[in-house]
N, C-alpha and C positions, 0 to 999 in steps of 0.2 A: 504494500500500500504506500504510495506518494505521501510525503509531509506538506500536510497545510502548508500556507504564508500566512503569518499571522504578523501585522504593523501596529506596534502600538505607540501612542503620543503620549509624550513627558508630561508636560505641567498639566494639570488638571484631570489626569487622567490614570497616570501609574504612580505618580503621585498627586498628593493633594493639593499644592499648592503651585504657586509661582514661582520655580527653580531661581528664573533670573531678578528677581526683586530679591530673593533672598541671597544670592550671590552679590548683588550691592551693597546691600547691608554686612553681609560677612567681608569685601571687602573692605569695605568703609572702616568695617572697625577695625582691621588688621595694619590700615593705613595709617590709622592713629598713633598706633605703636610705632610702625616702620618708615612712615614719608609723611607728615602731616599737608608736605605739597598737593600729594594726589589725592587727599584728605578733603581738600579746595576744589579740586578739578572735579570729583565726584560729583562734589555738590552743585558746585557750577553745572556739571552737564544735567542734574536732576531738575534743577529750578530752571532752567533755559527749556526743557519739556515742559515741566508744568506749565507755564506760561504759553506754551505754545508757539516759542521758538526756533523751535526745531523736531524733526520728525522721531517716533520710537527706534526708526531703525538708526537715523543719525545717533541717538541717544545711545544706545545699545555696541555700536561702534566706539566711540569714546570711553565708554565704561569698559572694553574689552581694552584699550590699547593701555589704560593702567594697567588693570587685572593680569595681565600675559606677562608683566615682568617677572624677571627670576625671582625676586621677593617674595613672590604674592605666591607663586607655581607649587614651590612647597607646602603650602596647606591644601592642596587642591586633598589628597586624602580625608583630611581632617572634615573639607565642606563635606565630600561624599557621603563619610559616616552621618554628619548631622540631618542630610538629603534622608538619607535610606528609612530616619524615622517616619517620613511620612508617604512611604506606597502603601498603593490598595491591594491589600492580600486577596481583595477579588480578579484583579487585574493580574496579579501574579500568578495567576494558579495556569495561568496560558502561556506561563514563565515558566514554570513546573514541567510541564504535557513535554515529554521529549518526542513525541509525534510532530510537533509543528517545530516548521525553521520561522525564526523573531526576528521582526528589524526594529527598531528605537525610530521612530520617524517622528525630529522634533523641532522646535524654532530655537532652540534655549542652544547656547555656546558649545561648541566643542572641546572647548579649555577644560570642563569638565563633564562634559557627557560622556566623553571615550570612558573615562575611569570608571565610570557611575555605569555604563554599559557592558564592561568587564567584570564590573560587580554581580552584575545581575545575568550574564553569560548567553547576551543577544549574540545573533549572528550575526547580524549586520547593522549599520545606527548610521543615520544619515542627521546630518545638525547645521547652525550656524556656525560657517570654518572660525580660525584665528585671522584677528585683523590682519595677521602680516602676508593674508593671501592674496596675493595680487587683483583675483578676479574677483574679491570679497564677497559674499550677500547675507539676506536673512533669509534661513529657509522655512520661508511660508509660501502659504496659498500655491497659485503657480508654481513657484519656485522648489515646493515641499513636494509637488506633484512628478516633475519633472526629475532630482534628483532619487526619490522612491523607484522610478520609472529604468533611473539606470541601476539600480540593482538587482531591479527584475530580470532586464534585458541579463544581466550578468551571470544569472542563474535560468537563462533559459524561460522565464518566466514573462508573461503578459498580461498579469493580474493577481492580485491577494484572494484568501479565502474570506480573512478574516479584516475589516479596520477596529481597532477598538480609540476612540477617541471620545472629547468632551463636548469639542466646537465647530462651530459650521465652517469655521477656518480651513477646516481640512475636508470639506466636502469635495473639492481635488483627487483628492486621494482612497477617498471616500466611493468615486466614482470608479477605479481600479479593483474594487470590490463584492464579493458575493451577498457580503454577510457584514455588516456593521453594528456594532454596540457605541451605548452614547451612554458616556458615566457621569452621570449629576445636571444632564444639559440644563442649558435657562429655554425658556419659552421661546427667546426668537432663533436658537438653532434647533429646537422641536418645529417650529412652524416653517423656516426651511428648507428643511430635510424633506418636508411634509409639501411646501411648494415644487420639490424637484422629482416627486414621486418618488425618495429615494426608500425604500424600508429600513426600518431598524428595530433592534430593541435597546430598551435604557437598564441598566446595573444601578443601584447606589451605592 
């Protein structure tokens, strides 16, 4: 018997929260100790969002190009541990099934998703690279579609069995799919999902 594809989405979904919110914070505070410079910069790049300065991905860029120093890299462990308290052991249990091969399919940094994906023993995890990649991006939407897309292709594959995600974000990817689970949705990705005829069922 063939091994499923099963893609599952970080924040909100294998875990409970906002990887990368909480990666600011933990760098923020490590900064405190180690640079109080990029201490400023953090901040600055926070309140230049809030205000509506500049876009989440610009955002998200600048907070990676502190984070990626060699200062910071060495805790990357330490975040992971603090990460791993909040997966959904319902979400895991697709983690378990040595029947299906697992991608990590996520928008949250690769600075620490790879580690955080090795933890958890995916086959394969597609993410936002490290700022120093030339061709940079955030992999959402499109973006999360099209990178998913070359893993398939890599494995011979033309579609997932399984999406398990939170958000209409990944209806992308979503569309690559037989079978989708929505863990905790809000109303307006129930009633997209539900615009695009696409089927699912919800976990909490």
């Amino acid at each position: 018997m063939s091994k499923k594809i099963v893609v599952i989405d970080l924040d909100g979904t294998l875990v409970s929260i906002n990887s990368f919110h909480k990666w600011m914070i933990f760098i923020f505070k490590k900064s405190l100790i180690t640079n109080r410079i990029d201490s400023c910069k953090i901040i600055y790049s926070i309140l230049k969002r809030f205000v509506k300065l500049t876009t989440h991905k610009q955002m998200k860029y600048s907070i990676l190009q502190i984070s990626e120093k060699e200062i910071y890299l060495k805790y990357i462990d330490e975040f992971v541990e603090e990460l791993s308290v909040y997966v959904n052991t319902k979400v895991m249990s697709y983690l378990d099934d040595t029947n299906n091969v697992t991608i990590l399919a996520t928008a949250a940094p690769l600075v620490y998703v790879e580690l955080f994906s090795k933890k958890f023993k995916f086959d394969y995890t597609t993410a936002t690279p490290l700022s120093s990649d030339e061709n940079w991006f955030e992999n959402i939407r499109g973006k999360k579609k099209e990178t998913l897309n070359k893993v398939l292709l890599s494995i011979d594959k033309n579609h997932c069995d399984l999406v398990v995600s939170d958000h209409h974000d990944d209806i992308g990817i979503m569309e690559l799919s037989k079978n989708i689970l929505l863990v905790n949705p809000s109303e307006k990705s129930i009633a997209l999902l539900e615009e695009k005829n696409i089927g699912f069922t919800i976990i909490v």
